[in-house]
C-alpha positions as CSV (number, residue, x, y, z in Angstrom):
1,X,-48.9,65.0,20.9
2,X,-50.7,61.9,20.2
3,X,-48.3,61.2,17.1
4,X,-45.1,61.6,19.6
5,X,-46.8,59.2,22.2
6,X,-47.5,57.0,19.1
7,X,-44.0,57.2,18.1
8,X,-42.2,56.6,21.8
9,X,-44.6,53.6,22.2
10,X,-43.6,51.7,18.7
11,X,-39.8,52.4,19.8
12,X,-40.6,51.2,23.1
13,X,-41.9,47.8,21.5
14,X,-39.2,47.4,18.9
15,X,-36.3,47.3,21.6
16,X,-38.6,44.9,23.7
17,X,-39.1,42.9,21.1
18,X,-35.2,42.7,20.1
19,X,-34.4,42.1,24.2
20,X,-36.8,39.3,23.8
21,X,-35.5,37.8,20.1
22,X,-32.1,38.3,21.9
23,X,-33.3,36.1,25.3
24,X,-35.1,33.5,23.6
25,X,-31.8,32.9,21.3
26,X,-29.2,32.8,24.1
27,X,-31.3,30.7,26.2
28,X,-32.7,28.5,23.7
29,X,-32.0,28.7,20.5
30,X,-27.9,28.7,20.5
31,X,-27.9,25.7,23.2
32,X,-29.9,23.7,20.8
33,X,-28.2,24.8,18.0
34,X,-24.7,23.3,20.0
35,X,-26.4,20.5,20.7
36,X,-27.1,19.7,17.1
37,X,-24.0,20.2,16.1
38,X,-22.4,18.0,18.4
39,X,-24.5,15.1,18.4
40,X,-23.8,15.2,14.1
41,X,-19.9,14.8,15.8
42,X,-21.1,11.8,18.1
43,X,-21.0,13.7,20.9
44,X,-24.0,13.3,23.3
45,X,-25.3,14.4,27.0
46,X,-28.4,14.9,28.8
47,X,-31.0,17.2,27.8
48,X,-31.1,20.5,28.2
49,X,-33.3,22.4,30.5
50,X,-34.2,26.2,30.5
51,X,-32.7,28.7,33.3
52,X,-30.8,25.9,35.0
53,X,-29.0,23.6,32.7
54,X,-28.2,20.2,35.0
55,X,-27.3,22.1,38.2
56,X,-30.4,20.3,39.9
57,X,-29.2,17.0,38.7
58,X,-25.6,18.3,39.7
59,X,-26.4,18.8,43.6
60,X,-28.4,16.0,43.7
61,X,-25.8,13.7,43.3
62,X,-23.4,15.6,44.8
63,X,-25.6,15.1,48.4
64,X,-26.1,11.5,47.9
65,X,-22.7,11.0,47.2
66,X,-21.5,12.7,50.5
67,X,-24.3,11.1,52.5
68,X,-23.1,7.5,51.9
69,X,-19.9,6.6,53.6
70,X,-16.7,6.4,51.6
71,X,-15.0,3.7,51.1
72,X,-11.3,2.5,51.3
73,X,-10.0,2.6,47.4
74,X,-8.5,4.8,45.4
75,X,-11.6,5.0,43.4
76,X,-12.5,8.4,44.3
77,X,-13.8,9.8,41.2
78,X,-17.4,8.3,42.2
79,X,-17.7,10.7,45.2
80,X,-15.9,13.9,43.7
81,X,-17.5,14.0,40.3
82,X,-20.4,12.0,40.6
83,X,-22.4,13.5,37.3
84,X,-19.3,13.8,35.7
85,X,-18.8,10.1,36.4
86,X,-22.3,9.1,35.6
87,X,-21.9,11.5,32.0
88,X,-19.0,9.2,31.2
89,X,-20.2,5.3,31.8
90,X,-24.0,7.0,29.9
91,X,-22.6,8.8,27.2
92,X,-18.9,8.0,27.0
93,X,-15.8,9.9,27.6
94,X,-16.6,12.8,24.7
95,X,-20.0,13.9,26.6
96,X,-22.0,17.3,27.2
97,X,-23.7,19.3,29.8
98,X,-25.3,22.0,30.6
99,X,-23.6,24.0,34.0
């Protein structure tokens, strides 16, 4: 009985241990590994954070943008896209993020 117990419980800790291999690398490792690969192409963005990517930065702008009053101009990309616009006069047109 104890050997069967024994048994379940090393099983139990292999597939936890792959779920968690399998986590880390699709939340951390693959990002970064993009990230490398396109920064050796010229191609940069603003870091990368765990669980939420830029969302946070995303909304944020997003509010302030709608909270000022718009003006009268076809310059509209400022208020639509704000992080998008911000992404290209920081990094340039070729630029990443993390949505």
């Amino acid at each position: 009985m104890e050997v069967v117990l024994l048994g379940l419980l090393l099983v139990l800790s292999v597939i936890i241990a792959s779920w968690g291999f399998k986590m880390l690398h699709w939340l951390w490792l693959k990002p970064m590994k993009i990230k490398k690969y396109l920064k050796k192409q010229g191609i940069d963005g603003p870091s990368y954070k765990l669980f939420y990517g830029n969302q946070k930065e995303l909304v944020k702008m997003m509010s302030e943008a709608r909270s000022k009053p718009m003006e009268l101009s076809h310059r509209i990309v400022s208020r639509l896209l704000p992080f998008e616009d911000q992404a290209v006069k920081t990094y340039g047109i070729a630029s990443l993020s993390y949505l």
